[in-house]
N, C-alpha and C positions, 0 to 999 in steps of 0.2 A: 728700637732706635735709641739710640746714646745720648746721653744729655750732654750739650755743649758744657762748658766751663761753668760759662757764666750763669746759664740755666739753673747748673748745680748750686752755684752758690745759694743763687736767691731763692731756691727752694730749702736748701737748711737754713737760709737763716727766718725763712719763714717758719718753718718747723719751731729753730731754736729759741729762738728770740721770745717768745710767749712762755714757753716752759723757763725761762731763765730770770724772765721778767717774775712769772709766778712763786718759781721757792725763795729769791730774794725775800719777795713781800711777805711769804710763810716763814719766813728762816727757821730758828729753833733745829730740830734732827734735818729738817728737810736741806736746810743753807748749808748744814754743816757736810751730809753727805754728799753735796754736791759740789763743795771746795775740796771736799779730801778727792773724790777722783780726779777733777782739775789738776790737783797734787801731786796725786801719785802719775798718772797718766804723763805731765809735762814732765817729771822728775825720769821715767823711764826713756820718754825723746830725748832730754837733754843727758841721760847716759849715752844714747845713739853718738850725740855728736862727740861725746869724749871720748868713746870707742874710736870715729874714724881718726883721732888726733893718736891715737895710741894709749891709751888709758887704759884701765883695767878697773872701774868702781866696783866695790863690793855691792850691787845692786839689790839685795834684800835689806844690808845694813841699810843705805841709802832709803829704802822704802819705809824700815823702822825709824829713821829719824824724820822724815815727812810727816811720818803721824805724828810723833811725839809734836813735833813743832805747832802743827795746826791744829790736834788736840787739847794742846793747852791753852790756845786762845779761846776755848771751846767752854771748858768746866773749870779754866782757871786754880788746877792744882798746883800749879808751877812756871814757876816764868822764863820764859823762850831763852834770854841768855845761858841759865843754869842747866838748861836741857843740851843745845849747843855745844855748852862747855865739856858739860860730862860727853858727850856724840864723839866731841873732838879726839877726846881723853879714847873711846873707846876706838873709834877707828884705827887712830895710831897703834893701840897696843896689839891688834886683832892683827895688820898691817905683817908685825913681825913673821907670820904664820903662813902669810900667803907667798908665794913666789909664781906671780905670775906681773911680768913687765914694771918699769919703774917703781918704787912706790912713793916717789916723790909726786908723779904724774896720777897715779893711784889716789892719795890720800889726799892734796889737792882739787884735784877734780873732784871728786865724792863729798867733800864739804862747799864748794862751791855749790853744786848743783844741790844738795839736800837744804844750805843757808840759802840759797836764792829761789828755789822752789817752796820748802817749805815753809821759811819767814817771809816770804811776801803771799802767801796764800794765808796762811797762820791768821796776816793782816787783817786780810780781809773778811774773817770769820771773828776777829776781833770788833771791827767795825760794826756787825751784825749785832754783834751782842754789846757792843758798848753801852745801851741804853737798859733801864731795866724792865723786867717782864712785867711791866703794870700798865695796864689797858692799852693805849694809843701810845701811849710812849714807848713803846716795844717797838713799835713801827718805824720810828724815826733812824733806827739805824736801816731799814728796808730802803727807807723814802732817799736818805745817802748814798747808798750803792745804787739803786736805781739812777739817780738822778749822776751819777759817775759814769754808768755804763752809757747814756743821751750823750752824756757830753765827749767822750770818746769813742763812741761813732760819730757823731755831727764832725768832731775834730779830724778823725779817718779820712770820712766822705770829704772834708774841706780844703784839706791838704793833700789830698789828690785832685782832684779840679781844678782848684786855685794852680795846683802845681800844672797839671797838663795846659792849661790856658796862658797859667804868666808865666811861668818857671823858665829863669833865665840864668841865675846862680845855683853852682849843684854846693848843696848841703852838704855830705859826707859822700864824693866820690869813692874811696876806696870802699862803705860800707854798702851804698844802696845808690848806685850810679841814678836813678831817677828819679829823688828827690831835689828838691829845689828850696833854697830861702825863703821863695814866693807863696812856695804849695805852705812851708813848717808858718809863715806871719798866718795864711788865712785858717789854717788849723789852731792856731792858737787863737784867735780874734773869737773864731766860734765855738771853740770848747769856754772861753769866759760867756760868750753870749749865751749858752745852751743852759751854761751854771747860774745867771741869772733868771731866766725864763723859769728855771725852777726854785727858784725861790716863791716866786709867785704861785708853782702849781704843787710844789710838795714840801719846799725846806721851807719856811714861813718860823718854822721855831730857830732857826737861823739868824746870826744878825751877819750885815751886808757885809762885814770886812771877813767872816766865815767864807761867804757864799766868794769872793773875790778870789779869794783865796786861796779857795778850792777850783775855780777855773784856772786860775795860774799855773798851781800843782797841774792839774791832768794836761793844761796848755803844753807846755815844758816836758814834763816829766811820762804824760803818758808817749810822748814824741822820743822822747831818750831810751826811753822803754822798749819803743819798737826797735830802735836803733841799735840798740845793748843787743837785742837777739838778733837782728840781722848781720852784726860782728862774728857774735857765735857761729852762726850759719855758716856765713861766708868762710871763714876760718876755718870752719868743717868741710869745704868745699860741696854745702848742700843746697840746694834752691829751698824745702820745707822742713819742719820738725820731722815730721813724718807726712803722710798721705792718710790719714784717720778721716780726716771731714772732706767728703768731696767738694770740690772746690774751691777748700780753703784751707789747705794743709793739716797743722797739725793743733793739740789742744794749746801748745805753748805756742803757737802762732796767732791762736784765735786771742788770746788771752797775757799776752804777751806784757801792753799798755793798762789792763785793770792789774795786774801783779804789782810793776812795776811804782804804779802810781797809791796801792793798797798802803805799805808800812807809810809813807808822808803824812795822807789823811789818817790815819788812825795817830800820830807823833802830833800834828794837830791838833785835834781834837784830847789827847791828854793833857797838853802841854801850854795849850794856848789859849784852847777855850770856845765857845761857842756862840 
């Protein structure tokens, strides 16, 4: 017998969700293998949708600049813009070579998807390692993404409720006809309350105008996040990334709002302090 939908879901994220929670807090090889297929995986969907637009992404090149990108936040040989830059440099000249469709839409699309995939995953591998490998303080970038990923499900889950109960104002009708004002205030209210409640149970080496701050970000921005891919989508005239996760599309779907919300907190945390 077939599992319903919803079955499916709540059985991977039962699955997932404890293995996800776990190499966080292991990071080191483990985080980092686990961001790069994130990576490369969303970076392969989001060629999908540049394919049905008419695109043409060199898809290996594409995949070599994912690594480089997330790589580097990794062992910190070189830094993401310089990597980028020379990507750009190569694309374009490789470009001349190819004749297959546009190569406006070609070169384009292919730095899109490899900057938007690879630097906001890069982020978040950045994030992991921002603290240094010395006893418990190694931890603290774990205890951050952890405490990211709470607040953007609590944020999910609250802005769907809030939206199916009060939602009277639609949000972005052309992007995601079902959301509502109502749903994006209680998603926001509870990704700051989630960010707080963790201060008390993991960020404690935090001061309060961090932890605020970082509800904001993911209030805001993990919402815009989603928003950003459901344009693509739509645009692409596709309901999912792909169909990889039963139940719940694809990896760039699942992962859509920790991407999106990854490069902020880590520009934070360099920038601004802790």
């Amino acid at each position: 017998m077939a599992l319903s939908n919803h079955s499916a879901r709540v059985l991977v994220s039962i699955i997932a969700i404890p293995f996800i929670l776990a190499v966080t807090y292991i990071g080191k090889l483990f985080f980092f293998i686990f961001v790069l297929a994130i990576g490369l995986i969303s970076f392969y969907e989001f060629s999908g949708l540049l394919k049905s637009k008419g695109s043409n992404p060199d898809i290996w090149l594409g995949y070599a600049g994912v690594i480089l990108l997330i790589t580097s936040n990794y062992i910190f040989w070189a830094d993401t813009l310089s990597i980028f830059i020379l990507f750009m440099v190569i694309v374009s000249a490789i470009e001349l070579f190819r004749n297959s469709g546009s190569a406006l839409y070609n070169i384009g699309g292919l730095l899109l998807a490899t900057l938007y995939v690879g630097f906001f995953a890069g982020s978040l591998v950045g994030i992991r390692e921002f603290y240094p490998r010395i006893g418990d303080l190694y931890l603290h970038g774990g205890y951050i993404i952890i405490s990211m990923l709470a607040s953007i499900w609590l944020c999910d889950s609250a802005a769907y409720y809030g939206g199916t109960k009060f939602g009277k104002h639609k949000l972005f009708p052309r992007v995601s006809p079902k959301k509502s004002w109502e749903g994006a205030v209680f998603g926001f209210v509870f990704a700051v309350i989630a960010m707080i409640a963790a201060k008390f149970l993991l960020l404690e080496f935090l001061n309060w105008t961090a932890v605020i701050s970082f509800g904001i970000i993911i209030g805001i921005g993990g919402q815009v996040g989603d928003l950003v891919e459901s344009l693509f989508k739509r645009d692409a005239n596709v309901k999912d990334s792909s169909a990889l996760i039963p139940g719940h599309g694809g990896i760039f779907d699942r992962f859509d709002s920790l991407l999106f919300t990854a490069p902020l907190i880590l520009l934070y945390l360099k920038f601004v302090g802790r």
